[in-house]
N, C-alpha and C positions, 0 to 999 in steps of 0.2 A: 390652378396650381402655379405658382411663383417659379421663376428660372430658380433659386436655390431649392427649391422641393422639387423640380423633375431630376436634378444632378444626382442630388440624391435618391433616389427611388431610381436608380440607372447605375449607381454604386454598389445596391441593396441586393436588386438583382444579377448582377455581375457575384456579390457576395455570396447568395445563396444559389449558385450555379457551381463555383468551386466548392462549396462547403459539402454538397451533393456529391460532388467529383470526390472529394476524399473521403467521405463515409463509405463511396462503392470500392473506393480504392485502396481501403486503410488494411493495411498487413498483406494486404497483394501486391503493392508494385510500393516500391521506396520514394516513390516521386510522392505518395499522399502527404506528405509533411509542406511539401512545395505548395499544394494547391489548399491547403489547410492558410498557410501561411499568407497567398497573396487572398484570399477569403479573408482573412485577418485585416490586413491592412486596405481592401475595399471599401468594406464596412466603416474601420474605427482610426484608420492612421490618423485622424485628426484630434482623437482623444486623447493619447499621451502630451501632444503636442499643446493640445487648452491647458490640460492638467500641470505641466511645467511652466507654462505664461503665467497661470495662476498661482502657483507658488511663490515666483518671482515678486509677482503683486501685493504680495504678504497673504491670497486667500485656500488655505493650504484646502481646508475638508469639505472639496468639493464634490458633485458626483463623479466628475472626471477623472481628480485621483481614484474616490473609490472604486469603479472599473479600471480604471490601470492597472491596480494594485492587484485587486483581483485575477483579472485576466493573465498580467504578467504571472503572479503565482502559479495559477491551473496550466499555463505555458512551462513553467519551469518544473512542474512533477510530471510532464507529461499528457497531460488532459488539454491534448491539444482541442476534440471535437469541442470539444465545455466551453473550452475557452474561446473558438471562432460564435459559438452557436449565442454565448450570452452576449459580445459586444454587438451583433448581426439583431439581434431580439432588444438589446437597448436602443441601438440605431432604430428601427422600426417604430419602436414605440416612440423616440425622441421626436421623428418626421410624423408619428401619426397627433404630436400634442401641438407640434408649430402649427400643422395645418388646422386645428383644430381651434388656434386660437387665431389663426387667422379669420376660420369661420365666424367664430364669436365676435370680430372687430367689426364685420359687415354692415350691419344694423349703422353702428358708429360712423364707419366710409360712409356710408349712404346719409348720414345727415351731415356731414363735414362737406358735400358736393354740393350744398347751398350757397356754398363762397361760390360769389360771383367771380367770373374771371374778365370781364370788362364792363364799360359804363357808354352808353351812345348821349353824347351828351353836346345841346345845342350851344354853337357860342359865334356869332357874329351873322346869326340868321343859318349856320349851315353846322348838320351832323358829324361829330367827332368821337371815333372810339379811344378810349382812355381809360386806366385804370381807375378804380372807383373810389381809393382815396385820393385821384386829382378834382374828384368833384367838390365846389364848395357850398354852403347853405343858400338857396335860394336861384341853381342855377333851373335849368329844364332837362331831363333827362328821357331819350326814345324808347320804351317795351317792345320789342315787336314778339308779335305772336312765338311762343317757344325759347323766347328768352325769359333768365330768370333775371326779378327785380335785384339790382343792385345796391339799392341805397333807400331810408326810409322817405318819403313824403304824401304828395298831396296830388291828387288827380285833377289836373286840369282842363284835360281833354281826352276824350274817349269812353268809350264802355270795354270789359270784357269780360272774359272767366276765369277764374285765378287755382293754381292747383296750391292748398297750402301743406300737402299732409306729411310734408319731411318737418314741417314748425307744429302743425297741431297732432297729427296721425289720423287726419278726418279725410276718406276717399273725396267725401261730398266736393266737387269743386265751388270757391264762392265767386256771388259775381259785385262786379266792382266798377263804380261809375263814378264822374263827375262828381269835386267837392269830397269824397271818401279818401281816410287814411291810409293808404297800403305799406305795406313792412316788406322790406328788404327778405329774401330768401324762398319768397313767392315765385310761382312759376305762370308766367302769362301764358293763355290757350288760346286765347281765340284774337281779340279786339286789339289796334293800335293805342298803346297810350302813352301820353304827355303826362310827366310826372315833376313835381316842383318838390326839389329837396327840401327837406327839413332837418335832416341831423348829416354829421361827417360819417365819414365811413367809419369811422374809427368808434364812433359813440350806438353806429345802427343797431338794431339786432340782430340780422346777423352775426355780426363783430363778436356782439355777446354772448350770444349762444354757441359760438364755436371756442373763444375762449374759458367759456365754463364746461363745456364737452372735454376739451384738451388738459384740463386741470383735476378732470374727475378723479383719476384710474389715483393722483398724488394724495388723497383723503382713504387713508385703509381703515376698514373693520377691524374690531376688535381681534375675529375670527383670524384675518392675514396678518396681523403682529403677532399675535398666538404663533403661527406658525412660523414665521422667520425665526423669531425667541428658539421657540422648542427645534427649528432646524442646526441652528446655530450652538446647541447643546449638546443634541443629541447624534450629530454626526460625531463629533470625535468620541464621546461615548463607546461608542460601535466601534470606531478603530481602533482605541482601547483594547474593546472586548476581543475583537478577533486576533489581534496581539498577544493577547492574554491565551487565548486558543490555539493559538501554532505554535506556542512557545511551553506553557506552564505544564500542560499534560506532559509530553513528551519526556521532558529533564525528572519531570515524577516519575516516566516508567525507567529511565536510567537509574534513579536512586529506587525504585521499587519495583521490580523486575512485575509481580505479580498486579502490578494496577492497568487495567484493562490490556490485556492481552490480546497481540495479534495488530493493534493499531499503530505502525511506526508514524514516522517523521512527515511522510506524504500522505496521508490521512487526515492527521491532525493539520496540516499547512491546507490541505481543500477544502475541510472544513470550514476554516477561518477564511476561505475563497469565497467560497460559497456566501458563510457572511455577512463579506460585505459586498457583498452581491444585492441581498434581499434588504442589505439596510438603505439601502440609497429612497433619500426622502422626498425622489422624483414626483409618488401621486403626489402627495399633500403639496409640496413647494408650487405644483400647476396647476392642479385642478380646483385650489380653495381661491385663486385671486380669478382665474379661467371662470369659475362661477358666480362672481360679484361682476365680473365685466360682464359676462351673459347675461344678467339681473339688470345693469343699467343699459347693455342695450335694450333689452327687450322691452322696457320702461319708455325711451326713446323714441322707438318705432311705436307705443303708444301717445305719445306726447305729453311725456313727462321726461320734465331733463330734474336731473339728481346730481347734484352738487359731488359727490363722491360716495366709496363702496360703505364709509361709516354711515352715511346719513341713510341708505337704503337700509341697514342690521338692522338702524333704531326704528326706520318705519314698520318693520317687523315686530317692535313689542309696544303698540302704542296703545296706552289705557284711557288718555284723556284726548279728546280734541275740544280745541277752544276758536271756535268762528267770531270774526268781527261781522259785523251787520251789514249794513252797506256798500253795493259792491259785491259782498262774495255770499252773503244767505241771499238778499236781493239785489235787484237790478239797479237801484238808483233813481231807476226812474216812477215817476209820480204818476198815478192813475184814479179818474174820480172812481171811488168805491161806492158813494152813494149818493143820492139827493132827496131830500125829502119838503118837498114843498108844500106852502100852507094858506095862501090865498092865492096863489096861483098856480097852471099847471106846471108838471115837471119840464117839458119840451120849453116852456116860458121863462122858467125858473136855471134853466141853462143856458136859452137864449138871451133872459139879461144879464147874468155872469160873463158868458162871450162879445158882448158890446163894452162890459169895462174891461176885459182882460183883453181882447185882441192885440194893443200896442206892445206888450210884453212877452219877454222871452224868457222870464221864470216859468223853471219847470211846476212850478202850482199852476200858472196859468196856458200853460201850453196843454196840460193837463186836461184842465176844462175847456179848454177852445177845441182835442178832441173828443171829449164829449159831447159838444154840443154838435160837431160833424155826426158823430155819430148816433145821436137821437134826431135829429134833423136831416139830415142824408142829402146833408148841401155842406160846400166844400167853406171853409171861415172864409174865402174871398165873397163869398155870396153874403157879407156883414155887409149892410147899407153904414158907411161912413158917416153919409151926409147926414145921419142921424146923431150922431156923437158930437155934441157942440162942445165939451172941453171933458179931459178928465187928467185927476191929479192925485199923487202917491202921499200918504198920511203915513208918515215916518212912525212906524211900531205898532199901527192901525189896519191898514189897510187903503181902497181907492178910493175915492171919490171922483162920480162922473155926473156930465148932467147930459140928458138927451131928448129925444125930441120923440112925442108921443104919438098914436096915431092921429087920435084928437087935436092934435095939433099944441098941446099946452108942453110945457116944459117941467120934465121933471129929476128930483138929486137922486144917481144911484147909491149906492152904498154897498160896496165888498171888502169886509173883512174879518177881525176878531170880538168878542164879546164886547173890548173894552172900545170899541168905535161905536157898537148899539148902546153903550149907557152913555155915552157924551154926544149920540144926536139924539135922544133919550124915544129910541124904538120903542114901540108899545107890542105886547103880545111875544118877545123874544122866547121861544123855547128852545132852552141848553140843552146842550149834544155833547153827550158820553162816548163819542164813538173813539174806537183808535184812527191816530191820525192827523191829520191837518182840520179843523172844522173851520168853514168858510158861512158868516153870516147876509143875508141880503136883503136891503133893506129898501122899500120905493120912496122916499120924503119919509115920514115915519112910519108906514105900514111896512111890517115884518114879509119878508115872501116866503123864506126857509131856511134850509142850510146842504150845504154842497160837502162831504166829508171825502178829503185826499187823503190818499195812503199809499206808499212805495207796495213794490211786488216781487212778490217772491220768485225768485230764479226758478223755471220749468224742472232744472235739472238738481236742485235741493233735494225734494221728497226722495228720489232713488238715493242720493247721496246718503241722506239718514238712514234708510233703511238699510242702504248695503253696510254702513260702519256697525248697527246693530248687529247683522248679521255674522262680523266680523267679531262681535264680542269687545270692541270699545264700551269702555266700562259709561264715560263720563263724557256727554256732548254740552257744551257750554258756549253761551254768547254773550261778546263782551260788547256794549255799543256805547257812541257817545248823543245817542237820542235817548227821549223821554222812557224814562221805567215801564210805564204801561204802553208806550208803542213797543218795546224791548220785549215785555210779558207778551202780548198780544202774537206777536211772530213768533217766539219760540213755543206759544201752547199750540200753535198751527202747528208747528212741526217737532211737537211732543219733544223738547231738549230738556234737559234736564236738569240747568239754571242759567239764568240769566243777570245780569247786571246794567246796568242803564247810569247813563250821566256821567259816563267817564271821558276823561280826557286821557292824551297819550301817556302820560304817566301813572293814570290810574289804573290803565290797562294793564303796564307792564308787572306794578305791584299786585295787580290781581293775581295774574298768571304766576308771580314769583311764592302767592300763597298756593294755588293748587298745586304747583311743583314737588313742593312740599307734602302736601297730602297724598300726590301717588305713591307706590308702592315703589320700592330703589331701585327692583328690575326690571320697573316701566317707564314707558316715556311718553312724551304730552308734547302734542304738534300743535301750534296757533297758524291758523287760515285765513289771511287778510288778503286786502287787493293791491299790497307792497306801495305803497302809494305813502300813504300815511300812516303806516303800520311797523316803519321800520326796526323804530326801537323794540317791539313786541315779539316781531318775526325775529330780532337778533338772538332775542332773550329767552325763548324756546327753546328746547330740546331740538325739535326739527319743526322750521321756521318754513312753511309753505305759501304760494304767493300764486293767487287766480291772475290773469288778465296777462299775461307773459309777453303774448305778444304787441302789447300798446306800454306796457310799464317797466322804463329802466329802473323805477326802485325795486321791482320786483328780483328783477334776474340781479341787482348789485345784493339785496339783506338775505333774501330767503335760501334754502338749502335744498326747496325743493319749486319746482316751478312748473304749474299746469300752463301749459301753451293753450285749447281754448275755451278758455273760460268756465270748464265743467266741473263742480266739487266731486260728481262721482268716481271723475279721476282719481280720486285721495284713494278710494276703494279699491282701485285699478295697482295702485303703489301699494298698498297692504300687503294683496294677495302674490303678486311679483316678490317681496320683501320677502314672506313667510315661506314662499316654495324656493326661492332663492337658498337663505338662510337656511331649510332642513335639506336639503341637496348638501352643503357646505358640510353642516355636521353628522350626513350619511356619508361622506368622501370622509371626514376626519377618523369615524368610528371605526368605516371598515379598513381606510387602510393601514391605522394603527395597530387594530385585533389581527388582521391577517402576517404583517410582519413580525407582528411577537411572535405568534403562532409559529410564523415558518422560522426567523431566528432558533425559535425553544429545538424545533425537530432537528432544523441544521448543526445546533450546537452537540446534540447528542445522538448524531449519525444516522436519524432518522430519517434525513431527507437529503436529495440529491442537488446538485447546484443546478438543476431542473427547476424544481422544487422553488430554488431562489430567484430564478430567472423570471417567474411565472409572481413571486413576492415581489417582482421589484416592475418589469415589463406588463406583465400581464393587471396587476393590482391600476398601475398607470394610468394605462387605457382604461379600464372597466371604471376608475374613477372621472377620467377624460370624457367618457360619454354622458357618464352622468351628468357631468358640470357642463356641457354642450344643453342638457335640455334646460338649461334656464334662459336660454337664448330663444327658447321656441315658445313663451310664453303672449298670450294675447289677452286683451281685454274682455273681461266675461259680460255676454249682456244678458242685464236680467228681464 
């Protein structure tokens, strides 16, 4: 609780101790007006006092006047109890929404405390602490155990265990050694380490992650313009109305003696108290922005950062999702899928693919040099060198090597595409259909096989699809700028429901500008890249999502929504967050609108008591306040 919430709740109670004192006391002793009155001024002296600041401002219909207004009235017929008991019940409810959205900020504090607040950083052989935009690219910077990383780079020295889950929301702690990337906003656990910058503070991720944290709450839902709009209308409305109330019956029963009888002048003026008592559009004005901040934090603390409250609505009605290939369906990285060898054995037919590829650090050939670790179960430094007498790269072919046999004779390798087996004119070549990279091998001109590489599918795809099924996405689609039937081949693995291949960044973007088109008006179509190369795509989306957050500044600069690591099932994670968000919103919109008509209608025709409206305006408040609390206690479902 904050020094301004105990003052208050120290006010509240002072308040409701006289208010007690002049209920025992009212019509027994003449001093009950006294302690009615400094009850009054415990609770609210500070209400008249906004509500005049405000005026002066030019912002006249606020709820300040309309408690003033109020209260002053029910003070001036007399109803004094009314009138201590609704500012005392407004106050309560005000303190019970501050702290309420203080509660809902937490999640956010707690990822805002990743800003570092120093950098140990070495400079003339000796350790200096310094703010972390004194550091520049390339200096050395110290971690010690339970420090957090300050600034992005490169490990140079050390091992240890890293906490990341205020950037990912993943307890798991990772561990982090020598030559490994680490990101700023990490928390070191265990091991010393020497870190070599690579980016300014200014450019890190931290930086960016807390400047798009800090920019979210200024992107509003449709849902919170709705509401300003309709506050902004319907407060003077009400003042209006209740004007109309204290004034118009009454001069009617002057000119018509017989129109409701029995009601004078201070009936009709408490009624019009009352009011605007129950009009104050306290729930809705709190609890509808109170529950989009609950929704991104709760998003947050899963590790999902949300660009702002509109981009989480629209996660909420999503019909199409569109994935780029590469990156975010798979990994990137290259894996032999198969071999199939045909005058020699397979163990053979990898071990002479690993004697021409050893020199290289294409991922094809890194590829097969662990396959050959791993059908051999010896490490690629156990390649006999001294056997490889030359080998040479055939520009849009493939390699050529020559090596040395056991025999002792010398012979030409040959690794690569079809069009290097018809120009050293292989005999016996049989073509392979497979999806993939097909890699041919050839000894002088005996054929041996063929090696077929293929990228891999992300572990955490298959849940991804099933749970957006789950969710009732209508349209899963992948846009890639590889081959059609490598494109085909991955999406019938993971059953999507069209694919396109051979595009380039502008092909994408027109693609996606046709689907756009073909969803439904009150749905929306998210595209899922690894922000990298996806910019214009992710711009051009409805809600622009971006894997790999924590290694890609184009991610956290294009997209609107940003998994921290690496997980598409996250997308799933934001759906469900989105949807209970969003029906919490218009459970607080439905009920506190229906109930205030309700209690207006009663109050207007003396049905109900300024109880009645206390209970319309305080009571409706709260009960909407708790509701918009529970969008902040949401967590990631595992399936």
């Amino acid at each position: 609780m904050t020094k301004k919430q105990k003052k208050m709740t120290i006010r509240l109670i002072i308040s409701a101790v006289f208010l007690i004192g002049g209920v025992i006391t009212e019509g027994l002793h003449p001093i009950d007006w006294l302690l009615f009155a400094v009850s009054y001024l415990a609770a609210g002296y500070d209400i008249p006092m906004k509500a005049w600041k405000n005026i002066r401002n030019g912002q006249v219909f606020d709820e300040n006047f309309l408690m003033t207004i109020a209260t002053f009235g029910a003070i001036g017929i007399g109803e004094l109890e009314e009138a201590v008991a609704v500012m005392l019940f407004y106050q309560v409810g005000e303190l019970f929404s501050d702290y309420a959205v203080n509660r809902s900020r937490k999640s956010i504090s707690d990822l805002m405390d990743i800003n570092p607040e120093y950098a140990n950083v070495v400079r003339e052989g000796k350790e200096q602490q310094v703010e972390p935009d004194e550091v520049e690219i390339g200096e050395t910077i110290i971690v010690k155990p339970g420090e957090k990383v300050p600034l992005d780079g490169v490990i140079v020295k050390g091992t240890s265990s890293l906490d990341t889950s205020a950037l990912t929301g993943e307890s798991m702690p990772v561990e982090a050694a020598k030559g490994q990337n680490i990101v700023s906003g990490s928390i070191n656990l265990s091991g010393l380490l020497e870190i070599q910058v690579t980016r300014l503070y200014d450019d890190s991720t931290v930086a960016k992650i807390l400047e798009l944290v800090e920019n979210a709450s200024s992107r509003k839902a449709k849902a919170e313009n709705f509401i300003t709009r309709f506050a902004r209308v319907y407060t003077p409305i009400v003042v209006a109305l209740a004007l109309i109330l204290a004034l118009v019956p009454p001069i009617i029963q002057l000119l018509v003696p017989s129109f409701a009888p029995g009601q004078g002048w201070s009936a009709w003026i408490y009624r019009a108290c009352s009011f605007l008592v129950v009009s104050c559009p306290c729930a809705l004005v709190i609890s509808v922005p109170l529950s989009f901040f609950g929704g991104l934090g709760a998003a947050s603390k899963n590790g999902i950062l949300i660009k702002g409250s509109n981009y989480l609505e629209a996660m909420g009605t999503l019909d199409t999702v569109v994935f780029d290939k590469t990156g975010t369906l798979t990994t990137g990285k290259f894996r032999v899928a198969d071999a199939k060898p045909v005058s020699v054995s397979r163990l053979e037919l990898l071990t002479l693919a690993a004697y021409g590829e050893c020199h290289s650090n294409h991922p094809i050939a890194l590829s097969v040099l662990e396959a050959y670790e791993k059908e051999s179960g010896k490490n690629r430094e156990a390649i006999e060198q001294s056997r490889i007498l030359s080998v040479e790269e055939l520009a849009g072919q493939g390699i050529h090597g020559v090596i040395a046999e056991d025999n002792g004779t010398f012979a030409d390798l040959y690794i690569g595409n079809e069009r290097l087996m018809e120009e050293r004119k292989v005999e016996g070549v049989l073509r392979e259909k497979a999806i993939g990279t097909t890699l041919y091998l050839a000894r002088n001109q005996e054929f041996l096989g063929t090696i077929v590489i293929s990228d891999t599918v992300r572990k955490d795809v298959p849940k991804a699809i099933n749970g957006l099924r789950r969710e009732n996405v209508q349209n899963l689609v992948m846009l890639t700028g590889d081959k059609e039937e490598v494109g085909k081949a991955v999406a019938q693995e993971l059953k999507l429901d069209r694919v396109y291949g051979n595009l380039l960044p502008g092909d994408k973007v027109r693609k996606v500008e046709e689907l756009i088109k073909e969803k439904p008006q009150d749905k929306t179509l998210a595209f899922v890249g690894d922000g990298i190369n996806d910019a214009p795509v992710l711009a051009r989306a409805d809600v622009g999502i971006a894997m790999g957050g924590i290694g890609s500044d184009a991610a956290v600069e294009a997209a609107d929504v940003v998994i921290m690591n690496d997980e598409p099932s996250k997308i799933v994670d934001c759906i469900r967050i989105a949807r209970k968000t969003v029906g919490i919103v218009k459970q607080n919109i439905v009920f506190a609108i229906g109930v205030k008509i309700l209690v207006l209608v009663l109050v207007a025709f003396g049905k109900a008591s300024m109880w009645a409206a206390v209970f319309g305006d305080v009571g409706v408040s709260v009960l909407a306040i708790l509701n918009a609390i529970r969008a902040t206690f949401q967590t990631s479902k595992k399936d």
